[in-house]
C-alpha positions in Angstrom: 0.0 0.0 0.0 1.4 3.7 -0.6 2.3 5.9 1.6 2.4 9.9 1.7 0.8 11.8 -1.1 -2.5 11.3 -2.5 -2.8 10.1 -5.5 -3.0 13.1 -7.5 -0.3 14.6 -5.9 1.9 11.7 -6.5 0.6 12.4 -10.3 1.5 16.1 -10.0 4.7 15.6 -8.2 5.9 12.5 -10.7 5.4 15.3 -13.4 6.9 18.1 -11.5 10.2 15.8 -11.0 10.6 14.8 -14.5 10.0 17.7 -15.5 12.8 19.3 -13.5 15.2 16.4 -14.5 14.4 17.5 -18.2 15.3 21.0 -17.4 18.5 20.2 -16.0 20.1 17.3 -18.0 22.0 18.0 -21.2 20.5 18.8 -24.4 21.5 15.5 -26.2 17.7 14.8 -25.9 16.6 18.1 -27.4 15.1 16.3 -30.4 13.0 13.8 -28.2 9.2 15.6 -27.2 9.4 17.4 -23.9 6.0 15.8 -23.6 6.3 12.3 -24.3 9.7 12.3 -22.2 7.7 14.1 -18.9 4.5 11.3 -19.4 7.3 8.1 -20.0 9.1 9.1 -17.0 5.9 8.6 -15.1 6.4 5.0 -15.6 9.9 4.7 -14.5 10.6 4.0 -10.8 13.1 3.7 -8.2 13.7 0.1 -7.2 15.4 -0.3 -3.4 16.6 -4.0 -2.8 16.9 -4.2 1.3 19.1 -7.4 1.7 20.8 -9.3 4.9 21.3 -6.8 7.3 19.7 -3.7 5.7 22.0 -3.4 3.2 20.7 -1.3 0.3 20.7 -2.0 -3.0 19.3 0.5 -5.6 18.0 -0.3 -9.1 15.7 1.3 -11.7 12.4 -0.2 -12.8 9.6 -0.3 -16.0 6.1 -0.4 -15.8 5.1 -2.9 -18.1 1.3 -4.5 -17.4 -0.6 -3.1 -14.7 0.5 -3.8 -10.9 4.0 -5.3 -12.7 7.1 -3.6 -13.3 10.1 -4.8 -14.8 13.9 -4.5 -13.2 16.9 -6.6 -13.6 17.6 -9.7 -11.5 20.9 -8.4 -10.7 19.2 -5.6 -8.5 16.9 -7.8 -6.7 19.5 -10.8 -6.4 20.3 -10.8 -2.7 16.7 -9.0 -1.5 14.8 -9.7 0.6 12.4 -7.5 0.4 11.6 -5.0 -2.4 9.8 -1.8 -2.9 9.3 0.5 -6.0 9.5 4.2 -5.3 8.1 7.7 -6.8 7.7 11.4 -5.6 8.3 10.4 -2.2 5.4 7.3 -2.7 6.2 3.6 -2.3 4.9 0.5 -3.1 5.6 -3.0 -1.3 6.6 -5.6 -4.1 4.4 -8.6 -3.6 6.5 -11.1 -5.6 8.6 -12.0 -8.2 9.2 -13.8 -11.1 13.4 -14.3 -11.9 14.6 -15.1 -15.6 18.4 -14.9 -14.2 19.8 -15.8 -17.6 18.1 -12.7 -19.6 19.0 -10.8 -16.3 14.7 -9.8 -16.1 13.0 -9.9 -13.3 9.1 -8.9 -13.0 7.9 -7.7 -9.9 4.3 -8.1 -8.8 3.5 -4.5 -7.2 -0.5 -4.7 -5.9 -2.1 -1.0 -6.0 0.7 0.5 -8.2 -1.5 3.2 -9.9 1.3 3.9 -13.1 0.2 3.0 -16.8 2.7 0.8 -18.7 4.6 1.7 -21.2 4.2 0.4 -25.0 6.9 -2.1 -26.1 8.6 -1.6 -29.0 11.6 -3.9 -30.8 15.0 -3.5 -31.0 14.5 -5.4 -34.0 13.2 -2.1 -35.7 16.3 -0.6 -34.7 19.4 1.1 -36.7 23.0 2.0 -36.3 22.7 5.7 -35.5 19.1 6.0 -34.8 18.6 8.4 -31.5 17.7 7.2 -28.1 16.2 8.1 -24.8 17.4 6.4 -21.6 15.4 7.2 -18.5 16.7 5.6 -14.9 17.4 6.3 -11.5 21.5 7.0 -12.9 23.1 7.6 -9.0 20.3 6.7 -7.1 18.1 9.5 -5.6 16.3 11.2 -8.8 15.2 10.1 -12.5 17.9 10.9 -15.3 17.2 11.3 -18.6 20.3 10.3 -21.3 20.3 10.9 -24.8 22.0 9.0 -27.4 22.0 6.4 -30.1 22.2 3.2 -30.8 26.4 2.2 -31.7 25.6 -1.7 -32.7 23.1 -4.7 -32.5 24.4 -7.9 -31.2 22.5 -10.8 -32.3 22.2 -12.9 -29.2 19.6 -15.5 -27.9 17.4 -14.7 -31.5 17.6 -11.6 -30.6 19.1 -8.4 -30.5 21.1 -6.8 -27.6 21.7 -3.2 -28.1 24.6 -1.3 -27.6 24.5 2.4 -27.0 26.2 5.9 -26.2 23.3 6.9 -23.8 25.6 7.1 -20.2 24.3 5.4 -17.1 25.0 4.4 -13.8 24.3 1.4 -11.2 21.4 2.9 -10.1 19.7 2.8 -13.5 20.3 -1.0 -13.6 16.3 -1.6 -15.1 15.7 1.4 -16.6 14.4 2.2 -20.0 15.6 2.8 -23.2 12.8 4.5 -25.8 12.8 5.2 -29.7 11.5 8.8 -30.3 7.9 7.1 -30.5 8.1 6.5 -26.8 8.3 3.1 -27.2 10.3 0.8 -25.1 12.8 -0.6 -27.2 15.1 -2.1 -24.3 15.9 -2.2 -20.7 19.7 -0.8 -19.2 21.6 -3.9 -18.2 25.3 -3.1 -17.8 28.5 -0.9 -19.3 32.2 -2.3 -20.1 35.0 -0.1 -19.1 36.4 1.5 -21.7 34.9 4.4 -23.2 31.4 6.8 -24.2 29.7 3.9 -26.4 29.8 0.7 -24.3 26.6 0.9 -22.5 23.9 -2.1 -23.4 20.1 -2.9 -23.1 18.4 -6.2 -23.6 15.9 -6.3 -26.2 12.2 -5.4 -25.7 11.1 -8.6 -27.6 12.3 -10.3 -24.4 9.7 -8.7 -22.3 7.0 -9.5 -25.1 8.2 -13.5 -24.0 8.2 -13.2 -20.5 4.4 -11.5 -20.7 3.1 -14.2 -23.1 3.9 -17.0 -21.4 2.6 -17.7 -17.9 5.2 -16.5 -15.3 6.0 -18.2 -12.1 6.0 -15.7 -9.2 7.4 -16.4 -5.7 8.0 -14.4 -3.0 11.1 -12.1 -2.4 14.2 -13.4 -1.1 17.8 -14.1 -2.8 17.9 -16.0 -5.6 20.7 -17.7 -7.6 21.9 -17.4 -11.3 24.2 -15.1 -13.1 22.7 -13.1 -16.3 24.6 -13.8 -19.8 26.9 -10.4 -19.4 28.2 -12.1 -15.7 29.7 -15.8 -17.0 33.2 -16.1 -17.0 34.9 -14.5 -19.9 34.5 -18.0 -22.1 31.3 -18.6 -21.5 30.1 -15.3 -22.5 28.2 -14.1 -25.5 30.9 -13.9 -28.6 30.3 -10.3 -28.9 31.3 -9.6 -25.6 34.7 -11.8 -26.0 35.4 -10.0 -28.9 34.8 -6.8 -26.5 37.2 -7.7 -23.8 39.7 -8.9 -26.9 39.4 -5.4 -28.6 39.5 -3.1 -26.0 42.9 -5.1 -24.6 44.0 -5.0 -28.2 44.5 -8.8 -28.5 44.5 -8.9 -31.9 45.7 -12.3 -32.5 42.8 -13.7 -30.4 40.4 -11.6 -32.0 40.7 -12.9 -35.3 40.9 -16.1 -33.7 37.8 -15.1 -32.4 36.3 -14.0 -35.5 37.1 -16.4 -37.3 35.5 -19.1 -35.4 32.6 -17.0 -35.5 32.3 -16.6 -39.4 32.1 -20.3 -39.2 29.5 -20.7 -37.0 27.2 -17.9 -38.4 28.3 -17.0 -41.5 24.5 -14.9 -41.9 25.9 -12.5 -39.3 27.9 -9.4 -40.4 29.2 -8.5 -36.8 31.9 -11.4 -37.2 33.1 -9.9 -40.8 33.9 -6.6 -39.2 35.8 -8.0 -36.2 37.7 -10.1 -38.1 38.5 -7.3 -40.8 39.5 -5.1 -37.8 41.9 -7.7 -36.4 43.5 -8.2 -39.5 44.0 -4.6 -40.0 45.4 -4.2 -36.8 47.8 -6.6 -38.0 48.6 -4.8 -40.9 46.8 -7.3 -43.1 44.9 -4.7 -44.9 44.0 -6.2 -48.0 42.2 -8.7 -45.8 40.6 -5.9 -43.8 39.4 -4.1 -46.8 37.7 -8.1 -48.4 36.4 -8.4 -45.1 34.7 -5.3 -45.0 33.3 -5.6 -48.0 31.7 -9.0 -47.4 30.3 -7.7 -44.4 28.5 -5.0 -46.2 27.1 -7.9 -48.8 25.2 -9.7 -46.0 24.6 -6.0 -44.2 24.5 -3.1 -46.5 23.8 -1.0 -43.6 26.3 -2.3 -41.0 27.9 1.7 -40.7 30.4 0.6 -38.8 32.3 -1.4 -42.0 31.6 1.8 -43.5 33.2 3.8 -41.6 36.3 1.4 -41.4 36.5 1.6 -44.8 36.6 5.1 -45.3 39.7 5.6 -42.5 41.7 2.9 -44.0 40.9 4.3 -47.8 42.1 7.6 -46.4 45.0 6.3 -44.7 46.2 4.4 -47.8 45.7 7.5 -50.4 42.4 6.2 -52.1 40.5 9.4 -52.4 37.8 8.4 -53.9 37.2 5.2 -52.4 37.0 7.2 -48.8 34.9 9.6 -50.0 32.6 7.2 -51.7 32.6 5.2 -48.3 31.7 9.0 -45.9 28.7 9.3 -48.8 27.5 6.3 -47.8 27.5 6.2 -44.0 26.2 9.9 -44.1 23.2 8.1 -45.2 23.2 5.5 -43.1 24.4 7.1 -39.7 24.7 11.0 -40.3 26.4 11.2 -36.3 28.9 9.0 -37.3 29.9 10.0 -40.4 30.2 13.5 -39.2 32.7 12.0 -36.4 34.8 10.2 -39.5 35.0 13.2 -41.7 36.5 15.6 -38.5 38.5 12.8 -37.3 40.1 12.1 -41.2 39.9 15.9 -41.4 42.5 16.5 -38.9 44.7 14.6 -40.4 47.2 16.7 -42.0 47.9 14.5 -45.2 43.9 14.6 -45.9 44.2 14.2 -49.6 40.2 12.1 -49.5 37.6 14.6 -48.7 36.0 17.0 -50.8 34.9 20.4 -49.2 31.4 18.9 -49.1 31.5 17.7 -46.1 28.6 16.0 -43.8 27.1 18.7 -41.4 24.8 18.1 -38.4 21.1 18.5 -38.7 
């Protein structure tokens, strides 16, 4: 049962408090309605996790069916009890239903008054397109992170996204939304290593778990370690290849990537790694054949694109490079404009006409 406002002051107050957290983030969401963000972030809660000994544990949660909200199980792991939390409102969670693999868990929340949010796919996604992440990023108020989405892993027959919206621990179960407002993934984790390496599980995943009949329990600790926690070899290849990248291993990543190719040659993901590898090895005849049969199974994979155009430019093929910025300008206008200054700055710039890509 809630405690503290009534109801429409918790409605009033939700609004006011997104609506402040839109006036002071950044403007990297300027393109996303002020409207849509204020009424989605009604629908995004505070999840606290008290464990053995009143340790805390904070998370961010969805609202996805009525009295259910959706969180990851690596918030609510050693709980044992839960409650959801709004404008100074909270809810007891009731039970629980644990998919520790997908790291989703739904929470059954009786008397939570929020509407849910409509699912999207990240199946609909693209490189590039623009993003919205909405969670409890450092614990005590909602933040809002704009962005884009940097690649699609196909995982599980699915697609985990990876994206350059920033977030915290405490947005662990937040949202991602396309600029529909639809809920395209939920915030999972971040790798160390730069702006771009922040990931979401796939909506499509949530369409599952509500589909089938879930089997709720009540709170208390529960085992399992989502796909992103395995040790290193047991993990997804994407995230290998990852850990191999960012440590350069080179060697092992085409290792990696080769393996790969044989296993799913339907997949361009494998085609860039392994092109990148051999590059990196200064194989780049092999890079260049490799990126080019990644962009005959995926004529829209930008990021072969945009490897293309830095090695064409590095080697003196002017047109080639400037044929390659054409085309990811129409694929992934952000990234193409982040090629062109990078290969701009380059002194011995002999590959780019003055017609460069601007931002719109």
């Amino acid at each position: 049962m809630a405690r503290g406002p009534s109801p429409r002051q918790r409605s009033l107050l939700g609004s006011a408090l997104v609506a402040a957290c839109l006036l002071s983030t950044s403007g990297a969401h300027a393109e996303f309605d002020r409207r849509s963000l204020i009424l989605l972030g009604r629908s995004v809660l505070r999840v606290e996790a008290e464990g053995e000994g009143g340790r805390l544990q904070l998370g961010s949660a969805v609202v996805i069916a009525k009295e259910r909200v959706v969180t990851n199980c690596h918030v609510t792991r050693n709980a044992r009890s839960l409650s959801v939390v709004q404008a100074g409102a909270r809810w007891a969670v009731q039970a629980q239903s644990v998919d520790a693999e997908r790291d989703l868990c739904v929470l059954q929340v009786p008397g939570l008054p929020m509407a849910p949010v409509e699912l999207g796919r990240a199946a609909t996604l693209r490189e590039g397109q623009e993003l919205a992440a909405l969670g409890y990023t450092g614990g005590p108020a909602l933040a809002i992170s704009g962005g884009s989405v940097v690649a699609l892993h196909h995982w599980g027959g699915n697609l985990v996204i990876q994206c350059s919206n920033g977030f915290t621990s405490g947005a662990s179960g937040g949202g991602l939304f396309d600029r529909d407002g639809r809920l395209v993934g939920i915030l999972t984790f971040r790798l160390p290593g730069g702006r771009t390496h922040y990931y979401a599980v796939p909506a499509e995943w949530l369409a599952d778990t509500l589909e089938r009949r879930l089997r709720f329990a009540e709170v208390r600790p529960h085992e399992g370690l989502g796909f992103w926690q395995r040790p290193a070899q047991a993990q997804p290849l994407f995230l290998q290849a990852a850990s191999l990248e960012r440590a350069g291993q080179w060697d092992a990543l085409l290792q990696l990537a080769e393996r790969w190719v044989r296993e799913d040659g339907a997949d361009a993901e494998p085609l860039y790694l392994r092109a990148l590898a051999s590059e990196r090895l200064g194989r780049d005849a092999a890079a260049v054949q490799d990126w080019q049969r990644s962009l005959d199974v995926d004529p829209g994979y930008s990021r072969s694109w945009a490897a293309l155009a830095q090695l064409y430019h590095r080697s003196g093929q002017a047109v080639q490079a400037q044929q390659a910025i054409e085309a990811l300008t129409a694929l992934n206008p952000g990234l193409a404009l982040e090629v062109s200054d990078r290969l701009r700055a380059d002194p011995a710039d002999p590959t780019l006409s003055p017609e460069q890509p601007t931002r719109q």
